[in-house]
Legacy VTK file of the C-alpha trace (Angstrom):
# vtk DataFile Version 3.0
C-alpha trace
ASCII
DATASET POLYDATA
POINTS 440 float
49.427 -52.454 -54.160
52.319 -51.906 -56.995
52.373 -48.367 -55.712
53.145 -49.474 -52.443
55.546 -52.042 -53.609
57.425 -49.241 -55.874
57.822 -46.814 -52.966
59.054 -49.726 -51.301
61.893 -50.419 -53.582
62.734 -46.635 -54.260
62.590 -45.704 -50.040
63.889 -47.665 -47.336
61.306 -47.192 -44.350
59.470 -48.852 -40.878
55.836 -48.841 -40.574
56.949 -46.485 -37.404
57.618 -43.748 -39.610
54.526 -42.699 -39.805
53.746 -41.301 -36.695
54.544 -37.631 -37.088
52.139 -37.802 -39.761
48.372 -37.151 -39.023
46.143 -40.018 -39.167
44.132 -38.827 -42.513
47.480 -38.499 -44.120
49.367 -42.141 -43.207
47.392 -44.113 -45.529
48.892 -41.960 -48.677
52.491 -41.916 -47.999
53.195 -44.205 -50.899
50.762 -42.502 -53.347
51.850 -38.882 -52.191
55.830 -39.761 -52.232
55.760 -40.899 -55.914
53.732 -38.001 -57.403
55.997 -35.839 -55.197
58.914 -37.621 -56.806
57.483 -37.402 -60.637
56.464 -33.981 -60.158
59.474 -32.632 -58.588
61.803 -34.619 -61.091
60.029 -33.269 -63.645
61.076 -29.823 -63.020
64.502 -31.141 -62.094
64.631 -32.474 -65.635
63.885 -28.611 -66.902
66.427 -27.147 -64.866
68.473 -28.827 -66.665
67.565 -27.038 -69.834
66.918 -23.464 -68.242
70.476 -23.433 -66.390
71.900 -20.001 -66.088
75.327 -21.590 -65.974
75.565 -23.176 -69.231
72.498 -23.497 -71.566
70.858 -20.075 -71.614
74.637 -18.291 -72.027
74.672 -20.467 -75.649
71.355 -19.205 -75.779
72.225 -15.184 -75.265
75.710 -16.050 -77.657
73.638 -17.670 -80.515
71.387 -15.050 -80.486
73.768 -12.559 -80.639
72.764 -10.490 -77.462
75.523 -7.963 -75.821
77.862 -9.755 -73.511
77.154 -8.040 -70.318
73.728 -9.732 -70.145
75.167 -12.763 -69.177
76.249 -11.815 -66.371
72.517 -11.251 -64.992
71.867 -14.539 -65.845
72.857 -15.936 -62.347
72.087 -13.060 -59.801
68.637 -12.629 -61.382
68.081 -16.764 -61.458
69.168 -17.468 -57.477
68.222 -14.460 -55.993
65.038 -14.048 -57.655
63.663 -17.237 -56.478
64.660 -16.706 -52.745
64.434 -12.930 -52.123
60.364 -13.027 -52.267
59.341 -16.285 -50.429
59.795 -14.478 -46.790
56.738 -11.962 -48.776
55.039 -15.406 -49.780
55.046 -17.234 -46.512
52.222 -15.682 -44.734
49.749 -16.105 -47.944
50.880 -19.922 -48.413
50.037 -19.762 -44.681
46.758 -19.189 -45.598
46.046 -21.268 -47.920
44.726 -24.630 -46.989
45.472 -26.140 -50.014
49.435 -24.923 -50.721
49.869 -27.977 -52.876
47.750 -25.264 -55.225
50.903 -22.591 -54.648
53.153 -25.466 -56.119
50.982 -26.167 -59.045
50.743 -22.558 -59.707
54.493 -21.908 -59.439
54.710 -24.413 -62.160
52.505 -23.302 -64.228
54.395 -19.599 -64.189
57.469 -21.802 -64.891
56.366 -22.928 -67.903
54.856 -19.764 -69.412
58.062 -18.438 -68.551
60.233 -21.433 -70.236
57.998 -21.179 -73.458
58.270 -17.054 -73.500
62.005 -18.113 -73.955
61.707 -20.196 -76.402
59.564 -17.684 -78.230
62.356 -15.384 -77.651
65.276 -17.634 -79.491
62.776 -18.772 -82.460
61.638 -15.128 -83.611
64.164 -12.072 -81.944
68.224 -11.573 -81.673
70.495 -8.833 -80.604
69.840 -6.673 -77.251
66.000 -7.352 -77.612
66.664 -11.229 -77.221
69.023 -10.682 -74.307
65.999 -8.011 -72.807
63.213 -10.573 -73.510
65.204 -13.307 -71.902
66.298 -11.741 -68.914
62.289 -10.702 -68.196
60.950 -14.176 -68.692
63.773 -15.571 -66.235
63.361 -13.025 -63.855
59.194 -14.424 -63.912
60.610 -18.103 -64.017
62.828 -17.129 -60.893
59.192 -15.836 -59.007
57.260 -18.618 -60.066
60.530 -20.640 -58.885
59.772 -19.113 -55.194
56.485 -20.339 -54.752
57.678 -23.942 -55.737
60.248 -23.571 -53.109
57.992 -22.404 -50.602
55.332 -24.535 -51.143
57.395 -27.954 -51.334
58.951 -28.585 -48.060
55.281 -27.956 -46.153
53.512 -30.607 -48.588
56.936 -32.620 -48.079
56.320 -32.449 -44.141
52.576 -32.956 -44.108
52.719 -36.321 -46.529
55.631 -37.937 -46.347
57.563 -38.715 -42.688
60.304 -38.044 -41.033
62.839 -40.872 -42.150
61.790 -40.598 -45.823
61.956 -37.480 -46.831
65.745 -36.909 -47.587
65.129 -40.435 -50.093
62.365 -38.505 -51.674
64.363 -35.878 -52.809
67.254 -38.541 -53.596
65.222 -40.388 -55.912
64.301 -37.477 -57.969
68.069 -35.593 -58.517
69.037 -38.952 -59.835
66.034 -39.020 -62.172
67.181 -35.719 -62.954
70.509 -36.357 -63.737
69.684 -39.079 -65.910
68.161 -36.220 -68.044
71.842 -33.731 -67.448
73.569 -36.924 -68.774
71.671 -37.768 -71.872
71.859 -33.773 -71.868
75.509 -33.389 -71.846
76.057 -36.414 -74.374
73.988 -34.966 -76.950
75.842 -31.850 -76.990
79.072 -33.140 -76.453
78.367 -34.627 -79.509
76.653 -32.276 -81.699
80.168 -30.055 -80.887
80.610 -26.483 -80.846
77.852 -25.554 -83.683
74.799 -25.177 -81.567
72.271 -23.597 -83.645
69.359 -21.180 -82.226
66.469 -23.513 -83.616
68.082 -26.415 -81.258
68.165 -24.372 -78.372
64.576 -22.918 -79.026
63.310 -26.644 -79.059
65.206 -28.004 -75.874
63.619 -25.141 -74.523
60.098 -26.085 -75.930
60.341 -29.311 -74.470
61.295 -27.924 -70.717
57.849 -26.083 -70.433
56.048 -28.979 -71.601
58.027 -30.802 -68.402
56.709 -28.224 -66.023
53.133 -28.531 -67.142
52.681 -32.305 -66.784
54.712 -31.854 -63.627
51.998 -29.526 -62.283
49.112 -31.971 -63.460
50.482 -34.667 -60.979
51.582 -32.357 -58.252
47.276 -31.230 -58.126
47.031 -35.003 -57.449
48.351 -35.598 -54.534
46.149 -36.260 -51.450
46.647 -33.661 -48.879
45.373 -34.651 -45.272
41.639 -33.695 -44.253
43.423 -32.476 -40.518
45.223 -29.286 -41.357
45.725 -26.084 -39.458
43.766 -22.936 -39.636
44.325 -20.380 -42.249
46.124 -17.631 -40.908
43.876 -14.300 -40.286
43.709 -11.879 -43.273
45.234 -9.444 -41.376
48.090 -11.895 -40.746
48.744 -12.378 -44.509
48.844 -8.952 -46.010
52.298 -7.062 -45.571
50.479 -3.687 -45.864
49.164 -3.892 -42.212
46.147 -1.652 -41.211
46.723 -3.117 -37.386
49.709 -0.938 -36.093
49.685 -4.154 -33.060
49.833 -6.705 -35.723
53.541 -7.187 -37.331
53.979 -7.683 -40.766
56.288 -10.265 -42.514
59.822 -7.835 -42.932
59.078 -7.787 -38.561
57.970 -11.356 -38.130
61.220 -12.302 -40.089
63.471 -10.087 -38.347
61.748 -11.529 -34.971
62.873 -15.182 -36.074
66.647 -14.776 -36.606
66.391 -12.623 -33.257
64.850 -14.961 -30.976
65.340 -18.214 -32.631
69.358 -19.617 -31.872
68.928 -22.473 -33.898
67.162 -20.870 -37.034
69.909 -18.473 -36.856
72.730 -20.834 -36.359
70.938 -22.696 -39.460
71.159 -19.723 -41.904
74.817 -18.853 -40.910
75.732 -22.122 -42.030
73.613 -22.586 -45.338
74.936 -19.207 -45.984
78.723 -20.641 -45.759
77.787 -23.588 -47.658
77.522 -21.353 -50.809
81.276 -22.201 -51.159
79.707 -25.530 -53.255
77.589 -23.842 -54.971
79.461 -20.785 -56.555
83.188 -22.253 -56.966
82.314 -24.305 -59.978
81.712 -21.594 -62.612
85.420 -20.129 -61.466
86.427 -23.863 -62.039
84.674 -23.457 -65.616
86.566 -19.908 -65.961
90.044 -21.297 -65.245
89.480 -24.166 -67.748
88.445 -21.831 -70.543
91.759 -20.214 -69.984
93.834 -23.299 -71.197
94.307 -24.280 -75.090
91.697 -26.204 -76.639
88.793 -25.612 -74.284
86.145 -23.496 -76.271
81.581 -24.121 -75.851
82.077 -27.629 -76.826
83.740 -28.585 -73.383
80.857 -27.430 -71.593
78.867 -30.756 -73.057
81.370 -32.103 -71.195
80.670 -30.287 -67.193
76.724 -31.042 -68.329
77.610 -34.629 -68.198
79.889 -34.224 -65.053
76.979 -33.086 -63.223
74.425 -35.623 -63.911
77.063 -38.341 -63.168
77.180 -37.057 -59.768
73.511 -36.487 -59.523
73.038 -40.450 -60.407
75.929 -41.300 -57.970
75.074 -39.278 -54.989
71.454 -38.611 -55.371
69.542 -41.818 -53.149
73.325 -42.149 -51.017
73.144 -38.542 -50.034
69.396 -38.877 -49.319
69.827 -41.407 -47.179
72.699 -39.953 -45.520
70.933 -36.468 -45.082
67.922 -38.974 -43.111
70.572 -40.330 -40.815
72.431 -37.061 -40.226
71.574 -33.775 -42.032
73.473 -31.719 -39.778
77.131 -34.403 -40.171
76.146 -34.510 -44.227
76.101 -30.587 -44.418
79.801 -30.327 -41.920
81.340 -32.903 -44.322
79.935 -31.290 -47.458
81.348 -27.948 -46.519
84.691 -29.408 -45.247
85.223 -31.345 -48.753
84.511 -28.870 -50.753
86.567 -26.600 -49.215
89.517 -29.583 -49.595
88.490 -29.468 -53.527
89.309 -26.360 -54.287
92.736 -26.145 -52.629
93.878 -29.478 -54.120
92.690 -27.796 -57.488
94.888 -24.546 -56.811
97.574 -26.877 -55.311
97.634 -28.885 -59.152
97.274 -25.920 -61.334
100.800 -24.572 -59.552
102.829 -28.047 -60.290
104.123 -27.619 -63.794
102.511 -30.035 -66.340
99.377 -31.231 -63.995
97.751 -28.167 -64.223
97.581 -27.928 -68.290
95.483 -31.821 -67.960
92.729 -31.756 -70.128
91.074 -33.560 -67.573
91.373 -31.746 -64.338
88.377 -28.905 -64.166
86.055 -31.438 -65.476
87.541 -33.910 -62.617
86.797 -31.015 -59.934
84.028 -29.910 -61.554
82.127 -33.384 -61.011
83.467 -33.472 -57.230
82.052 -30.348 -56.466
78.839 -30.947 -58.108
78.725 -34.450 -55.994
79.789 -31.978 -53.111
77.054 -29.573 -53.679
74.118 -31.944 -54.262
74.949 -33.550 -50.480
75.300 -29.912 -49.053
71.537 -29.532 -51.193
69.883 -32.423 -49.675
71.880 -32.050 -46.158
70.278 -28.267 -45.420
66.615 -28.858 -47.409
66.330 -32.259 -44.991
67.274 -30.183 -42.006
65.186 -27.390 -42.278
61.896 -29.881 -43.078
62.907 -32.220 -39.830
64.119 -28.949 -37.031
60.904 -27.362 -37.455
56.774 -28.415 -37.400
53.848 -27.192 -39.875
53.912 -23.235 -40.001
56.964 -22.840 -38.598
58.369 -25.256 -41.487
56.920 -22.813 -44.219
58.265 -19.910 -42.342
61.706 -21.222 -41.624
62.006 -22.073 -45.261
60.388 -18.367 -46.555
62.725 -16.949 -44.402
65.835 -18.242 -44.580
65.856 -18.502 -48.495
65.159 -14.682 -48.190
68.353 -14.404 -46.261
70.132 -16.645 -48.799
69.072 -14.211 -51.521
70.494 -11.567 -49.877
73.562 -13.323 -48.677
73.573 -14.130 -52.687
74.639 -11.399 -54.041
76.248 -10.102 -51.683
78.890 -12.977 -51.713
78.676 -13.123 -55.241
79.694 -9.271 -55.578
82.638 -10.066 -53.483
83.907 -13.034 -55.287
83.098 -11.298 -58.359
85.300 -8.183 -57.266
87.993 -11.121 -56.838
87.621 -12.693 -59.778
88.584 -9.748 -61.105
92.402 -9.965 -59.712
91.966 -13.445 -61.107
89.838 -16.914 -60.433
91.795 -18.380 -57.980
91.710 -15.946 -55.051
87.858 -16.289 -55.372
88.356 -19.864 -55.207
90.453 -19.337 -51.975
87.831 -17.113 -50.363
84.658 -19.486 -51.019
87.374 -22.059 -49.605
87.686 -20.483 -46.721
83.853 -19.760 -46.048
83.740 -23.742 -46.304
85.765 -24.012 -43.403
83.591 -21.663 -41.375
80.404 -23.468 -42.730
81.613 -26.314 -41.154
82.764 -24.761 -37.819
78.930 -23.053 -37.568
77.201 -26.564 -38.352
79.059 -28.215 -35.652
76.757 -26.144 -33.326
73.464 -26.550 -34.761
71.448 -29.564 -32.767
71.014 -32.952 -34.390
67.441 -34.064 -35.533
67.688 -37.219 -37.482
LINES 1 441
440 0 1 2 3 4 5 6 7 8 9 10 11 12 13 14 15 16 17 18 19 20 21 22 23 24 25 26 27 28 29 30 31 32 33 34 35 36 37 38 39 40 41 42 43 44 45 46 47 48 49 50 51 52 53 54 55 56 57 58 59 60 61 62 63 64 65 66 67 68 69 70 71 72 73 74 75 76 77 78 79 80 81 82 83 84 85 86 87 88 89 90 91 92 93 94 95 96 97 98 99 100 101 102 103 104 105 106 107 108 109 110 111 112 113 114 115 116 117 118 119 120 121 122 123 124 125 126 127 128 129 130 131 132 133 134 135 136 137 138 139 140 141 142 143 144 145 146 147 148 149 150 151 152 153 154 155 156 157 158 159 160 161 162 163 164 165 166 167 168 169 170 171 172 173 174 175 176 177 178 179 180 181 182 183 184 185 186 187 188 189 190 191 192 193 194 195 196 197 198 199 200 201 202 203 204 205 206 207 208 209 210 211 212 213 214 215 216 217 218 219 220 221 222 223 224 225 226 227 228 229 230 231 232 233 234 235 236 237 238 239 240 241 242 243 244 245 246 247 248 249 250 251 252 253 254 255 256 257 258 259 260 261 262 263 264 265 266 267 268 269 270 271 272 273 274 275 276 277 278 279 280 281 282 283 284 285 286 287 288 289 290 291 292 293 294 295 296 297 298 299 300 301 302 303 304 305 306 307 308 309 310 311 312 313 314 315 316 317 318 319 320 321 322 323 324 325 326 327 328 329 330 331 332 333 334 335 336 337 338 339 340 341 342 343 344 345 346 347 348 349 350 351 352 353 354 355 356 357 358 359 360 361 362 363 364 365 366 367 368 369 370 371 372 373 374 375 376 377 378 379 380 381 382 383 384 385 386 387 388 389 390 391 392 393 394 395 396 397 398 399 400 401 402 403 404 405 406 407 408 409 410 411 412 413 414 415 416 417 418 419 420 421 422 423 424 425 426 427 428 429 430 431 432 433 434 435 436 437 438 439
């Protein structure tokens, strides 16, 4: 009974919810959505710590490691995670259990976050910027399976109606964390030694294990589909007639319109997700900003995350397809406002101002999150769900660095005409999601 009565007060819901759930599974919702929400803010809570953008470049500079490492950080965090699930999907497929892929993927996440802080505590130089860039490239894997594995134990426990609160509830849990986060090192100050770092990082992995502990909890219904064939799951086909994943992938964005239409504008949406470290560059350029500021964007993101995590997830239940077109559209408007101030003599030199659009894009971002992973659990139904996801986060990879090459290649002529050209992509994200159908 006080389980039910805390789902209660953490998701708004009708007893009609339920009924694109099986039978086995309706009695659980309450039980399943909490663990789902401990467990998955859990690991929200060590992404915080493990952030390519901010924590483990302190990490590579304390330890002394060349500079040009840091600039795998990102490719090999993103991509890594996505590029592989597409391979994954017709394994989890036949598993009947793929709650067991999530606690698995957790586990490798927290081997991985402790091999880190191994790395900071004993090792410096080019051999801690080596050892660091393996372990994240084996968080990043263990990252896909996570990924994978969520959204089809999302869609088989919780209903449709919910599920965008779910993830709501747990970004804001998480960004209580990126706020405590970002006040302790605003105000520890520039002087961040290796032993700190080491221990922040100690702590993370011990986040992903008790994460995966409660994750194995949850009650999975007794109804579930088939396992797909063996000869289904394997990529290395000994069936000529049977296609293997790379085909079965390119037969989705093919035939399905709206899967396609989906991709093209999650793909457009990056222009949320990779403007604010060219925010972070521009402000670095200005007097006074040195790695004590960045205390300060830590904080800016978990304020957002508290603001906009439960409104955004119950927007993205409403409308996940009018949450992603306004997401796009305003951060788009963001960045050319930001441009706009930096050219009016005296505005642009405010202290304030990248931390100010830093914290609207990250508010920007986290709807555009919750908009697209709320979409792609309601447009599609068990299997197709976990393919939809393996696939299109595949695509993503690869759209990835490609888009971050280009942008790169422009921030080379300077910041701001990446800025413009992630701007622009808004725009089109926004055009593109107009098309897709509504499901909420």
């Amino acid at each position: 009974m006080a389980t039910q009565k805390l789902y209660d007060l953490l998701v708004r819901h009708q007893d009609s919810d339920a009924e694109d759930l099986s039978p086995d599974a309706r009695p659980h919702i309450a039980a399943n959505g909490l663990r789902q929400m401990a467990a998955q803010a859990l690991q929200s809570a060590g992404d915080e710590v493990v952030n390519a953008k901010t924590v483990l470049p302190w990490l590579m500079n304390a330890l002394g490691a060349p500079g040009a490492f840091v600039g795998f950080l990102v490719p090999i965090r993103e991509s890594g995670s996505m590029l592989p699930q597409a391979a994954w999907a017709p394994r989890v497929q036949a598993r009947r259990q793929r709650k067991g892929v999530w606690v698995a993927g957790a586990a490798g996440q927290a081997v991985a976050t402790a091999a880190m802080a191994l790395v900071a505590a004993t090792v410096e130089g080019w051999v801690a910027g080596v050892g660091i860039l393996v372990a994240l490239a084996v968080f990043a894997l263990a990252r896909s399976l996570t990924s994978i594995a969520s959204k089809d134990v999302l869609g088989r426990t919780v209903p449709q109606g919910q599920r965008g609160q779910i993830q709501g509830v747990t970004t804001v849990a998480s960004a209580v964390v990126a706020v405590t986060l970002g006040l302790g090192l605003r105000s520890w100050g520039g002087d961040l030694g290796v032993g700190v770092l080491a221990a922040l990082l100690g702590g993370a992995a011990s986040l992903w294990a008790l994460g995966a502990l409660i994750y194995a909890t949850i009650r999975k219904p007794v109804e579930e589909t088939e396992p797909a064939t063996a000869s289904a799951t394997a990529d290395s086909q000994t069936d000529d007639d049977e296609p293997g994943w790379m085909s079965q992938a390119a037969g989705l964005w093919r035939d399905d319109s709206v899967f396609r239409r989906f991709v093209m504008a999650r793909g457009l949406l990056l222009v949320s997700a990779l403007s604010p470290p060219f925010v972070v560059a521009l402000s670095l350029q200005g007097d006074g900003q040195g790695l004590s500021s960045l205390g300060l964007f830590i904080l800016a993101q978990g304020v957002a995350g508290i603001i906009g995590g439960r409104v955004f997830g119950r927007l993205a239940d409403a409308s996940s397809r009018r949450l992603m077109i306004g997401a796009s559209l305003a951060a788009s408007a963001t960045i050319v406002v930001y441009l706009g101030l930096r050219a009016v003599p005296g505005a642009g030199e405010a202290a304030w101002l990248p931390a100010a659009v830093y914290f609207v894009l990250a508010l920007v971002h986290l709807g555009a999150r919750l908009a697209r992973k709320t979409y792609v659990v309601d447009i599609a139904e068990g299997d197709q769900r976990t393919q939809y996801v393996a696939v299109a986060n595949t695509l993503m990879g690869v759209l990835l660095l490609a888009v971050g090459a280009v942008t790169a290649g422009l921030a080379a002529w300077g910041n701001a005409y990446a800025l413009l050209l992630l701007a622009a992509l808004g725009v089109a994200g926004a055009i593109v999601g107009r098309s897709l159908p509504e499901v909420t």
